[in-house]
N, C-alpha and C positions, 0 to 999 in steps of 0.2 A: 400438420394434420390435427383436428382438433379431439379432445382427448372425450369419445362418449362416455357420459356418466360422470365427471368430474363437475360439475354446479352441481348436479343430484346430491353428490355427497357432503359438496360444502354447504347445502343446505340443511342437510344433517348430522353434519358436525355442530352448525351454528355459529351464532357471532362470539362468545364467550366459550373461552378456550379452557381446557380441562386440563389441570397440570399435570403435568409427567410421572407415572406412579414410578418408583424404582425399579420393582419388580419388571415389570416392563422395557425399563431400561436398558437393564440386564440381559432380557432376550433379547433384544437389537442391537447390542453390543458388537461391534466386531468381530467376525470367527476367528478362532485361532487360525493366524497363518498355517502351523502343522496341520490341522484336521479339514476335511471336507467342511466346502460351506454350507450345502443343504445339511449333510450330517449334524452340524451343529445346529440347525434351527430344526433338525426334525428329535433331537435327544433330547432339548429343551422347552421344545412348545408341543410337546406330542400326549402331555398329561392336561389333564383340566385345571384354568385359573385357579391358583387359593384363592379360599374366600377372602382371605385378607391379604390378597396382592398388591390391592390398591392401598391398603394404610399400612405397609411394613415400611419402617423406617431406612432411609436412605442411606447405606454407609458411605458411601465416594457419590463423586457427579461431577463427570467433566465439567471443569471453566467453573464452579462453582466452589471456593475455597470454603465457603462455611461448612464446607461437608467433609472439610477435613479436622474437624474437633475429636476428641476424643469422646468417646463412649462408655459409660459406664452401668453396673448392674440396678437395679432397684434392691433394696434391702429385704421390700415386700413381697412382690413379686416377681422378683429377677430377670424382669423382662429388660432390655438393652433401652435406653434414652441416653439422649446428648445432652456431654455435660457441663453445660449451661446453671449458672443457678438457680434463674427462676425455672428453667423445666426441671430441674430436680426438686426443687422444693414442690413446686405446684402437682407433680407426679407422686411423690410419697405422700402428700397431703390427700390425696384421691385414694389411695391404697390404703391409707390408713381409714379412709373413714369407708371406704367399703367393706373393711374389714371389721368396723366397729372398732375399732381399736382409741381414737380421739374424736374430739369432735370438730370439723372443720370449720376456721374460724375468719379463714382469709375472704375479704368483701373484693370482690372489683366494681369497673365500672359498670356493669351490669348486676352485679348484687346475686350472685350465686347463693341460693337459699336450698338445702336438700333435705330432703325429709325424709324419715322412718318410715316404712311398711308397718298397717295394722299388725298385731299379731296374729288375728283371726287369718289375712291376707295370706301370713309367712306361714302359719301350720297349711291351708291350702297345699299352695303352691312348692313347698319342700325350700331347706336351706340352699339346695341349687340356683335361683335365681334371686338370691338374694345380696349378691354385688351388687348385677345392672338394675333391680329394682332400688336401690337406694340412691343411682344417681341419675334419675327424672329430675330436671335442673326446672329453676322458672327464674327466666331474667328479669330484671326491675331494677329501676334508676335508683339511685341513692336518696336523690332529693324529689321521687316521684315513683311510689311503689305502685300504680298502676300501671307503669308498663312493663306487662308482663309477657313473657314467651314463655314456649317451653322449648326443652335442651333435649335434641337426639336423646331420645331413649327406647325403653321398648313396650310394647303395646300392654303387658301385664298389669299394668297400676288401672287399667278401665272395665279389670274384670270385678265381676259379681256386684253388680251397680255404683262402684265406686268409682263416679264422673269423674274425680278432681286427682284419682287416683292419690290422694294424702289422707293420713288416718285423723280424725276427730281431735288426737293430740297432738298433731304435730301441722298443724293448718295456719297460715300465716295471719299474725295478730289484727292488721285490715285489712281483714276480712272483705269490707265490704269496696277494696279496691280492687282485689285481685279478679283478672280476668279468667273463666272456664274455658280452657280450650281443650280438655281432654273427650275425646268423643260419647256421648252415654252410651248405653250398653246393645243399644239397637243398630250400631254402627259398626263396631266391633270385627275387623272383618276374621275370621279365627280357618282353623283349615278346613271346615264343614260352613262355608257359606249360605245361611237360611234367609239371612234378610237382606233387603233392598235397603241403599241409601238414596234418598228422596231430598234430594236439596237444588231449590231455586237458584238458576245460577245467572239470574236477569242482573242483579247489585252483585256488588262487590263489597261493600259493607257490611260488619256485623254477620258475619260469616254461621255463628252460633243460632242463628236469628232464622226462621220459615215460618212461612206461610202456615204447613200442618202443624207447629209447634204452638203459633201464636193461635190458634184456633180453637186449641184444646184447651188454651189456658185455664185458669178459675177466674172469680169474677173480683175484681181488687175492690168492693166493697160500694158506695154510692156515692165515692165523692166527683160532683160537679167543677173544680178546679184543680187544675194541674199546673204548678209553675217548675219549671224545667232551661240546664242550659243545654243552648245549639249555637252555631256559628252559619253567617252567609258569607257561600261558599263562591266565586264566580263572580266577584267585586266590580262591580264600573263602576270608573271614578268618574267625579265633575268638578270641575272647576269650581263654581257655585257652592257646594256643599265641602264644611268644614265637621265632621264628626267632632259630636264631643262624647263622652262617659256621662249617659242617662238619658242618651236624646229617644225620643222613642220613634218605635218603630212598626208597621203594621206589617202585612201578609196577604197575599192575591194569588187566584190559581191563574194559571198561564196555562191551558188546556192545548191550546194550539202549537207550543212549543213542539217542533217536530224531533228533538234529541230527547225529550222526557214529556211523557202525558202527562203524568202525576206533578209536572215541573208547579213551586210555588214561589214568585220571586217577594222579596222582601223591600217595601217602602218605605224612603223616609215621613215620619209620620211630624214632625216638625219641621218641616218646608212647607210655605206658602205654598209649592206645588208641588204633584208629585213627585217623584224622584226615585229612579229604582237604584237601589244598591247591589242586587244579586239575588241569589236562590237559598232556601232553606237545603242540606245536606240531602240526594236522591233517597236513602232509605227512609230518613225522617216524612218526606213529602208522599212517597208510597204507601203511607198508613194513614198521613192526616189528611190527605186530596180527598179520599172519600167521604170525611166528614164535614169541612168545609164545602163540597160539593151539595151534599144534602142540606147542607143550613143547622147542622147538628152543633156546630160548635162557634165561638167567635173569637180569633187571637187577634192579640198585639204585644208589644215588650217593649224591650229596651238595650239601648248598646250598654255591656255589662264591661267591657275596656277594651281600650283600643290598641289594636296591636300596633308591633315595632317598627316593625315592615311595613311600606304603602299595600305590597301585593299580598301581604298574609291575609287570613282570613278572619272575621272581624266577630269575636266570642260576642250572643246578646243573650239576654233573657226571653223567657216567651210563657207568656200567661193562656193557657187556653179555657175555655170557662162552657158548658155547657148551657147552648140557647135559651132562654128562658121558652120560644115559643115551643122546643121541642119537648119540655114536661108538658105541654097542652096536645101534643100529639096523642092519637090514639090509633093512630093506623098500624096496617100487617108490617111498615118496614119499621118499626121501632125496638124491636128486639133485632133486625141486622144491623141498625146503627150501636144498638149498646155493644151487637159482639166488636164489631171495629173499636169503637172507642175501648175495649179491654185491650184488641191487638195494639191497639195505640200507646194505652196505659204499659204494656210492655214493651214496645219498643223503648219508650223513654224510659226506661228502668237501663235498657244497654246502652243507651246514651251518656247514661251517667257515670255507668262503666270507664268512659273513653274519656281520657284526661284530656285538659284543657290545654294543657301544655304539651301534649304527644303530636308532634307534626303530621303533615301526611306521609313522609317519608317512614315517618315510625310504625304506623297505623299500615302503612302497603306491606314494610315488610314483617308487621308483626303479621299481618293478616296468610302472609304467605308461610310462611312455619306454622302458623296454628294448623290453615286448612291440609298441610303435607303433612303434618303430626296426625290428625286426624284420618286419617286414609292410609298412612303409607308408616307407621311408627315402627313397624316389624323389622323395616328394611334396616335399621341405624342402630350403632352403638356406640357409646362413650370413649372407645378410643379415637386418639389424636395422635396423628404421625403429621415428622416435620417434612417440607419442601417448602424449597426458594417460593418465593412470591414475589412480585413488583415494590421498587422501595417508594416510600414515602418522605419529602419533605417535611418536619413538625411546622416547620416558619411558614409556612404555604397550607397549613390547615387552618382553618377559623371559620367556628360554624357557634351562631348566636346561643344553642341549645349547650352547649361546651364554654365552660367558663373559665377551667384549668385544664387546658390540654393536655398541659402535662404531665399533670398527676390522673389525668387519664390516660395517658400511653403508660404509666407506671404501672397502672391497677391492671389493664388489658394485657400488659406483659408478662404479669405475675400468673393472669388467668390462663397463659398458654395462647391466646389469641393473636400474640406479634412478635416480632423480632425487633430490637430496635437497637442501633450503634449510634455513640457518639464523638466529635473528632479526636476525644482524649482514647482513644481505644484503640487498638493494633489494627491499622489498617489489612496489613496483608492477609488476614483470615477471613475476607471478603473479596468479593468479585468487582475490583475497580471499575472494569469495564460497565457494569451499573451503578458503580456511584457516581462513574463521571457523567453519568444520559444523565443524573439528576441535577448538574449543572445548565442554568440555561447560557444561549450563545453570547451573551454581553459576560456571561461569567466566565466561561472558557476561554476568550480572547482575554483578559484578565488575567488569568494565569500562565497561558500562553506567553502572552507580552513580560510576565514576570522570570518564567523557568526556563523560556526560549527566545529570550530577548533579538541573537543574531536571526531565528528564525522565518521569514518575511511570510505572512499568513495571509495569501489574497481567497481565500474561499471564505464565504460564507455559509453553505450549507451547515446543518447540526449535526449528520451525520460524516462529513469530513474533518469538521473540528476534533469531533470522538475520537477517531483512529487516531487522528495527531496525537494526543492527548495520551491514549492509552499504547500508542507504540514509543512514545516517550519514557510511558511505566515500564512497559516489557522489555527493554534495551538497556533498562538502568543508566539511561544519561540526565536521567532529575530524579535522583534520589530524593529531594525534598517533596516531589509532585502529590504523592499520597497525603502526605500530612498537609498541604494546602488546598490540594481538592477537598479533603474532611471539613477543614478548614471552613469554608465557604456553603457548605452542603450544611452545616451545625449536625443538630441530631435528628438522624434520619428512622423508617419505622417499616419494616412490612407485615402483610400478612401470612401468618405461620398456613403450613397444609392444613393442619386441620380445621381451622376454620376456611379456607377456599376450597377443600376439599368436599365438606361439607353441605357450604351455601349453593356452589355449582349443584351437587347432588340435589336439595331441597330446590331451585330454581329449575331443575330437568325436571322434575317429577311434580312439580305444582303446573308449569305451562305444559308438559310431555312437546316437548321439541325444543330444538336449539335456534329458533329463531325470533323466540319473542323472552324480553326480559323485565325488569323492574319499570320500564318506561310506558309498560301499559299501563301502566295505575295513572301515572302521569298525561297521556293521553286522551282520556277517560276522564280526567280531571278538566284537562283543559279545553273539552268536550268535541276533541280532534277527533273522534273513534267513538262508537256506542255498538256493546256486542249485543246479539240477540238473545231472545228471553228463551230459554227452554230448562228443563228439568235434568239433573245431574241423576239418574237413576243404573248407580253401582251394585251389582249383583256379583264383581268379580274381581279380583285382583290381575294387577297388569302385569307386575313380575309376585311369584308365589312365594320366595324367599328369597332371604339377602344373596346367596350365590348369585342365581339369577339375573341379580341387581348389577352384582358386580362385575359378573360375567358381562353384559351388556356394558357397562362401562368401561373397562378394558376392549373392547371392540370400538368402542366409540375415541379409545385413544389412539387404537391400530389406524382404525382411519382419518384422524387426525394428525398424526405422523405422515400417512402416505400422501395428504394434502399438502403438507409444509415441503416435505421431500420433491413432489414434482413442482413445486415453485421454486425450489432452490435446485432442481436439475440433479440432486443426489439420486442416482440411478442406481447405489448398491443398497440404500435404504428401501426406496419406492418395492424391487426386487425381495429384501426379506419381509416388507408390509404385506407383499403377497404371498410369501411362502407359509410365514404364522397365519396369514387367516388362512391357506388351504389347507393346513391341518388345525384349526379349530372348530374348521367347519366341520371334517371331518370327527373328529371327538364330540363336536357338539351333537350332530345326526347318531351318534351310534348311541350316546347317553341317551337322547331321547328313543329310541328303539327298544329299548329295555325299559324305561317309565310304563308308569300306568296310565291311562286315559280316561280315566274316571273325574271325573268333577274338571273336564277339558275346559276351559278357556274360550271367549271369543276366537277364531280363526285371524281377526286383524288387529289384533294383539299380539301377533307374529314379529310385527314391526318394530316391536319393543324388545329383539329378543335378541340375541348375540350374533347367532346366523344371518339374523334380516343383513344385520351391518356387515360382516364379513362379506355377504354375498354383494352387497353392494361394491365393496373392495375386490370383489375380483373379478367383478363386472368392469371397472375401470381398468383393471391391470390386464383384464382383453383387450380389452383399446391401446393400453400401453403398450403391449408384446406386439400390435398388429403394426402400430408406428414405427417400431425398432424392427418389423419384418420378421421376429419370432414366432412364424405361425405354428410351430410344434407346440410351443408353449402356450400360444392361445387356445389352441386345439386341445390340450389336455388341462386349460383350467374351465374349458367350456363344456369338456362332456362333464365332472367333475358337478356342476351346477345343474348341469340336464337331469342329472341321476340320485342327484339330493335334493332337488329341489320340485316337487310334482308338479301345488297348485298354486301356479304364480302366474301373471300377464308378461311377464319379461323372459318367461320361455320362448317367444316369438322370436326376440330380438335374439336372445342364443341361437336357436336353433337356424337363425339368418348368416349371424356372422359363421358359423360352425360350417354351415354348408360351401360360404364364399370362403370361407381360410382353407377347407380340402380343397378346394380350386386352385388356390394358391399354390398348393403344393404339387398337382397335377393329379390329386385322387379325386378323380371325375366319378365313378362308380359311387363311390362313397359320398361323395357331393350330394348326387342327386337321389341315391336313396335317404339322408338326413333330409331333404327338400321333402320328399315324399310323406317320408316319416313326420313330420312337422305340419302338414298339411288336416292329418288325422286329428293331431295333436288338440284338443278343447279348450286349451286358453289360449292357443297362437291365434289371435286374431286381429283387426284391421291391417295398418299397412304391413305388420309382418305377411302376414297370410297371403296377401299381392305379392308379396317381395315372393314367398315361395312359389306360390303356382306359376309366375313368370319365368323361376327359374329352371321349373321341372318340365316348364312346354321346350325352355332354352334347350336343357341336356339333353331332356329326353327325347330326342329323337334318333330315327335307324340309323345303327341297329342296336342302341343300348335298350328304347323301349318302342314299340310297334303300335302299341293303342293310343289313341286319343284321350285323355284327359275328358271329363264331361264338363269340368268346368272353364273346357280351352275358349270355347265362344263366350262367356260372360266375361272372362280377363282380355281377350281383344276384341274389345264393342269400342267402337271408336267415340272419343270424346270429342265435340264439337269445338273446331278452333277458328278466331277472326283474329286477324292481325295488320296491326297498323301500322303509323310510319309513324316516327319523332326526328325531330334535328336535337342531335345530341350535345352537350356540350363543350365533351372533347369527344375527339376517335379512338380514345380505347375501350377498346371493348370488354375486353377482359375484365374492366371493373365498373362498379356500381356505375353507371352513370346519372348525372340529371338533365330533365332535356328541356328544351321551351316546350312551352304551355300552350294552347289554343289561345288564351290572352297575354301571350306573351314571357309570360314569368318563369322563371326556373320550378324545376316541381321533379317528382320521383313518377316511376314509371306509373305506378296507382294512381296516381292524381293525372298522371297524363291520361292515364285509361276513364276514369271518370267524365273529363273533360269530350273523349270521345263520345260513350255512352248519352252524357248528356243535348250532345247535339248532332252532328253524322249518324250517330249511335243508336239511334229512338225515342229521346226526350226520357230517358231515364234521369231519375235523381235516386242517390246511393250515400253509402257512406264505405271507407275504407277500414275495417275494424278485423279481418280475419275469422278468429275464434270469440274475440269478446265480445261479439251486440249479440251471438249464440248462446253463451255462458251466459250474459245477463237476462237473457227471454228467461232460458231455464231455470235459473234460479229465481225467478220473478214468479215464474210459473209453477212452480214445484216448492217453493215455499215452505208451506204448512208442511209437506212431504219431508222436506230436510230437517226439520228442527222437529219430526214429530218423537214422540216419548216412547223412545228404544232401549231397552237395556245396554249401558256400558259403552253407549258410542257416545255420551258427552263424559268428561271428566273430570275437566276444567271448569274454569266460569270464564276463559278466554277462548271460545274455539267459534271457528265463522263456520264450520262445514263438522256435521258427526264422523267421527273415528273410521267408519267404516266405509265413506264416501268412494273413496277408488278402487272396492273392492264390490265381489258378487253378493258378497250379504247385504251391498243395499236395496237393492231389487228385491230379494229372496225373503228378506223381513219385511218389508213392507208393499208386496206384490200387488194385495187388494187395495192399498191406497194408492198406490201410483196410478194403476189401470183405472178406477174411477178417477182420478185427476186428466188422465191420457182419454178417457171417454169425452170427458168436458168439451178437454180442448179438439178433439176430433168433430164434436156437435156445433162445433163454433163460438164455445163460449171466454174463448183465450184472450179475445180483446178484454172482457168482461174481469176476467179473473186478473189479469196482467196490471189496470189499472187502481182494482182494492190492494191487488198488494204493493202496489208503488204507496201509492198515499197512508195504507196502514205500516209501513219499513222503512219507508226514504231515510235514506243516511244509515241505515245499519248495515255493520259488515258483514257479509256472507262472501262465501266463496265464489268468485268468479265473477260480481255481481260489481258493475263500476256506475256507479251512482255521477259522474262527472262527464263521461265520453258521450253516451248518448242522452238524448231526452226524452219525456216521456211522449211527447209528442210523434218523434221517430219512432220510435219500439211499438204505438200503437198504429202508425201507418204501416211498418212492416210487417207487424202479424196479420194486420186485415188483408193485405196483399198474399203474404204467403199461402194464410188458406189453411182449414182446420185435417186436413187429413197430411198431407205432408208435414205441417207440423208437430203432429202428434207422432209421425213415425219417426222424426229426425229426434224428439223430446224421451223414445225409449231408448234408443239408440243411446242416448246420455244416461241412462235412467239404471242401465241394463250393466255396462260398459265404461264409466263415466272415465276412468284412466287412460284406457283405448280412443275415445273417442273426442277429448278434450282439446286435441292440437289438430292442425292442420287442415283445417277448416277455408274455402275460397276464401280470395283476399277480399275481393266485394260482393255488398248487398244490395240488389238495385230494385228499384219500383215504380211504377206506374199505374196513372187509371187512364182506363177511356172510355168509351159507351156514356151514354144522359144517365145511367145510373152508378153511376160513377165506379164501377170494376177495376180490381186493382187485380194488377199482377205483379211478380216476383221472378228474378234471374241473381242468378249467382256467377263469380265472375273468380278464374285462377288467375291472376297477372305473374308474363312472364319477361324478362329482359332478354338482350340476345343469347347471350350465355348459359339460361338460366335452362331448369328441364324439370320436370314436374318428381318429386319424391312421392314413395310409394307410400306413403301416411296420403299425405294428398290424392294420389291416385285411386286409392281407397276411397277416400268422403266423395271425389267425384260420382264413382261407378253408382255409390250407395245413397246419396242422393237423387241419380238419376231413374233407381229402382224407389227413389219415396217418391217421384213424382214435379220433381224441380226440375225447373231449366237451369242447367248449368253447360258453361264453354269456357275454355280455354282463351283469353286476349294476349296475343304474340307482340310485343314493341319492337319492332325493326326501326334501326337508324335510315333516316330519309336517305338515298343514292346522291351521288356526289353529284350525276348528272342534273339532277332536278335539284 
């Protein structure tokens, strides 16, 4: 049986896994044999998370020796660290300087620099916060103090206009390399949110940098030349062309580019012929396209050196110079070209900012800490708790930007940031079992062949080798094995918790989901991916304080456990993953009961929130309990959701299975009053809502209930069925089959059904797309609609769809723009609109919208066919609903014209195999299409009779 809800959650776990907090560990622990096992998860999970559940230090950890070190006190502040020597040194060196007591002297390779609070700052604010105000960190290379980050702190250093949050004395000596990434004062988000954060989230670039900033600027004075460096980014190489250091180089808009309007690519200006080399960087081109467009300026430059790399990106110079014909202008646009040429003049002021030598790697993820510092600083604090991490090879690292690796694992070590072992060191205070995965399989047969020479090793797999390997350890028949695996492995490195603990954190809360990571930049880069241009307008925080944060993140580890558990068939874990979240659900409903509701929150911000996740977790452990045939226990994890959970869409799907599991048990009564009851219900709706009226015409009949239902004739209005023949490939029926084709070929029942339509069938032509050539009309068509400028539903600069897309507030905020868009397209104007927004979007990602499957050419014979009034009722239907009514959509779209004026018509098509039977999602979009005015039927594939 397949587990409903389990992809749901692995998608919101995501691909990057959250390490194991202790705290948590501990409540999943084993009960004591002597005591009750719910008793013990309900003594221990029945108070609310600490806040610092997630960074308290780790004393024990099965399978993991390093966590059997000794512990010792701080002298400072007697908080417990492992006694290690660089966390002890690098720990009292932090204590001490929060305390003022020395001055912290130790460099890593990031260049830890911490600065004083003004005084003016500290009388403010009281001696209370002035630990964590003293250690707002900014990272910088040693041999490169431009690259700069800032270091989890908290949001105090940006009050009372002090952007850079450092005082006047204590400001770093260049100055003029350090990058601003603390929010100014109109950002600020504090517990009385007054203002709006207004930031374009079209680039990714230069994050400090908009449109209303560069607007306001002053005016940089009269000068007509600017020489500035940039790099082309997007290199094609030739054969032909040999770069040298001076060659020069010009500049051309490329308007037509369909991945960038502002695209300006860069030619070689010393080739007999042209030659493009690639593009100037998209923020750069976004300011200067405008003036190059007007004839306002003239570039050219030169290659300033040539990188190491064929694929890096090629540093050049670039002169821009103001037209000579444009001082002869006297026209009304001559003051909007001066304002551009000032946003210009300040763009390349941030250009200069960005080292020449900071990669893209550096720049993505400096850009991701600034923009999560900037929005989210409240949430973090300077401690650092240890957990195991992934180990590292040092002989397997080499990276061009790294010149001493290993007096870079030295500096990194001292900073707290890694753990590192080498083979002179006691192996046993480690977890072999991971040092020998860091052997690879020519090394392991190696050692093999050495410590177990009679032993004959015919596998090859890496994970067979391992077990050999490490049951060799555990048995004590090669006591020399650890000191030869060391051996071979040299010195190895991982990442401490606190810094994975961290980056995870800052990587959830800059993309808000667990499925996209550091590889957007890189996409985006390699111009796989172009997001759409809309406005980031934050009016509100997503979690209100750190609890919050971390309450949600503890939830996200619950159900991260209960995903690894039913992969590995651990059924006493899967079993406590849902006992802890039914009582955090519970603690979490009763805390917010008692809260206030003033300065409340978006409603789909919900999602962000400890509950969402828990409930998502015992949304699968219904499914679980209904597989194991515990319907007791499904039954009371489902009222449980009913009764906590008001305004959700997945009340349906509850109150469906809650009805069928009393059936289970033979409480008919009660069945069909939940069916009933759920019928009333305001968010059960599409195919739940079928599911229940079918079931309550089912029960209720004499002499449980005597009246007729009014809505008994709209659930059995028969759906119109044809059904054909196929010769199948085999005779079982029972599974997928493939069958011949009308030409012969093997094909699926869709394509055979096609095959029909197109010829017996009425000279239809179709396509087999389900739900997605629907998603792509509507998102095609509703467009402007999606990306318009909503408070708090964009908050990224990577989202295809606003925050609040599968929820009632996207209707409910933007009602009069939909309805005048749903007017349009009912007037007939959907071909019209369908085709400006292909041509002004192609290739940008939105939701639902596949730019590859169909073409434009299809999508605009099928909306002329379908016809402006069904269309527009099927387009609210999304509009209204869009979570409800996203899936299960006919499998085909079919059309025709006929008549001298060439009339198109439109049929919708369910394909069905022998076996198969129409779901009540589906039976839904039938009935409700047939009430928008569509022809739709059911096409039945029968195997051809043996006789014929």
């Amino acid at each position: 049986m397949h587990l409903h809800g389990w992809e749901s959650l692995k998608r919101l776990i995501g691909k990057r896994r959250r390490p194991r907090s202790p705290h948590l560990a501990r409540l999943l622990s084993p009960p004591n044999p002597t005591s009750d096992s719910r008793g013990d998860v309900a003594s221990d999970a029945d108070t609310q998370p600490s806040s610092s559940s997630a960074e308290e230090p780790a004393t024990t950890m099965e399978g993991h020796g390093v966590y059997d070190m000794d512990w010792v006190s701080c002298p400072v502040c007697d908080r417990s660290i492992r006694g290690t020597n660089h966390n002890v040194n690098s720990h009292i060196d932090t204590c001490l300087i929060a305390g003022t007591k020395r001055k912290f002297t130790q460099c890593t390779l990031l260049q830890f620099q911490f600065f004083k609070r003004s005084k003016m700052e500290s009388s403010q604010d009281g001696v209370k916060r002035e630990t964590e105000d003293t250690v707002n960190a900014v990272f910088s290379s040693k041999n490169d103090s431009s690259n700069a980050l800032l270091l989890p702190g908290d949001s105090h250093g940006s009050r009372n206009g002090n952007t850079r949050g450092l005082s006047s004395d204590h400001s770093p000596r260049n100055i003029e390399t350090f990058t601003e990434i603390v929010p100014p004062e109109t950002t600020v988000l504090d517990n009385t949110i007054s203002h709006e954060i207004m930031v374009p989230c079209g680039t990714y670039m230069f994050p400090q940098m908009n449109m209303d900033k560069l607007d306001a600027c002053g005016t940089k004075g009269d000068d007509s030349v600017i020489t500035f460096e940039t790099y082309i980014v997007g290199r094609r190489f030739h054969e032909s062309i040999e770069l040298q250091q001076g060659a020069r180089v010009s500049v051309a808009r490329e308007p037509e580019n369909v991945k960038d309007r502002n695209a300006i690519k860069v030619l070689y200006a010393d080739s007999g012929r042209v030659e493009m080399l690639g593009y100037l960087p998209r923020e750069l081109s976004k300011h200067l396209s405008p003036l190059i467009d007007c004839r306002y300026i003239e570039c050219e430059g030169f290659v300033d050196s040539l990188p190491e790399l064929r694929h890096d990106d090629v540093p050049i110079q670039l002169v821009c110079q103001k037209s000579v014909a444009c001082d002869e202008k006297k026209s009304a646009h001559l003051d909007f070209s001066e304002s551009l040429w000032e946003n210009f003049l300040l763009a390349t002021e941030n250009i200069k900012l960005q080292s020449p030598k900071m990669t893209k790697y550096q720049k993505n993820f400096s850009l991701m800490i600034e923009e999560v510092m900037s929005h989210h600083s409240q949430l973090f604090t300077v401690e650092e708790k240890m957990f195991t991490g992934p180990w590292f090879r040092v002989s397997n690292i080499s990276y061009p930007e790294i010149q001493d690796p290993q007096k870079a694992v030295e500096e990194l070590q001292l900073a707290g940031y890694i753990y590192s072992f080498q083979s002179s060191e006691d192996p046993f205070i480690y977890d072999m079992k991971e040092v020998i995965d860091l052997l690879n399989v020519s090394e392991m047969r190696k050692v093999i062949n050495l410590e177990l020479p009679k032993k004959r090793i015919n596998c090859a797999r890496r994970h067979e080798l391992i077990n050999i390997l490490f049951s060799a350890y555990a048995n004590g028949a090669c006591p020399l094995l650890p000191k030869m695996v060391l051996g071979q492995v040299g010195t190895c490195i991982r990442i401490s918790s606190s810094s994975d603990i961290l980056f995870w954190r800052i990587q959830r809360l800059f993309f808000l989901n667990g499925e996209q990571d550091l590889s957007a930049f890189l996409l985006i880069d390699l111009g796989m991916i172009k997001f759409p241009d809309y406005v980031c307008n934050i009016s509100h925080r997503i979690f209100q304080d750190r609890t919050d944060l971390l309450e949600y993140e503890e939830a996200i580890e619950v159900a991260q456990i209960m995903d690894e558990s039913l992969e590995e068939s651990n059924m006493e874990m899967v079993i406590r993953c849902i006992d802890i979240s039914d009582i955090r659900m519970c603690t979490s409903f009763r805390g917010k009961s008692q809260s206030s509701t003033s300065g409340t929150p978006p409603q789909f911000f919900s999602t962000f929130s400890a509950s969402f996740v828990y409930s998502k977790v015992l949304s699968l452990g219904v499914s679980f309990f209904e597989r194991e045939h515990r319907y007791e226990d499904a039954i009371r994890l489902l009222k449980g959701l009913l009764r906590r959970i008001i305004h959700d869409s997945r009340r349906g799907y509850w109150m469906l299975r809650l009805s069928v599991d009393l059936e289970h048990m033979n409480r008919l009564n009660e069945s069909l009053s939940v069916a009933e009851e759920g019928i009333l219900d305001p968010w059960v709706r599409a195919g739940s809502r079928i599911a229940l009226q079918r079931r309550v015409l089912r029960l209720g009949k004499p002499p449980r209930r005597w009246r007729i239902p009014d809505y008994a004739d709209s659930v059995k209005r028969k759906i119109k069925e044809v059904c054909i023949r196929g010769r199948p490939l085999t005779s079982e029926t029972a599974t997928k089959n493939s069958y011949y084709g009308y030409d012969g070929e093997l094909c699926g029942v869709e394509q055979l059904a096609l095959q029909f339509y197109a010829e017996e069938g009425g000279g239809w032509s179709g396509v087999h797309s389900e739900s997605g050539i629907w998603m792509t009309i509507f998102g095609l068509l509703m467009w402007d609609v999606i990306f318009f400028n909503v408070p708090d539903v964009f908050m990224s600069r990577f989202q295809i769809a606003p925050l609040d897309f599968d929820t009632d507030d996207f209707y409910v905020t933007r009602e009069s723009l939909i309805e005048s868009q749903l007017q349009k397209i009912n007037g007939g104007m959907a071909e019209e609109i369908l085709i400006s927004s292909w041509e002004s979007h192609v290739g940008i990602a939105c939701r639902g919208v596949n730019w590859e499957r169909q073409s434009l050419s299809d999508l605009r014979v099928a909306v002329a066919c379908i016809g402006g009034s069904p269309l527009a009722s099927l387009c609210r239907h999304l509009a209204t609903d869009y979570r409800s009514w996203s899936s299960g959509m006919p499998d085909l779209l079919l059309w025709r014209f006929h008549g001298d004026k060439g009339e198109g018509e439109a049929k919708l098509v369910e394909v069905k195999g022998p076996t198969d039977r129409l779901s009540e999602q589906q039976r839904a979009w039938l009935l409700t299409l047939m009430d928008c005015g569509f022809d739709t039927e059911v096409c039945k594939v029968r195997p051809t009779l043996k006789c014929q």
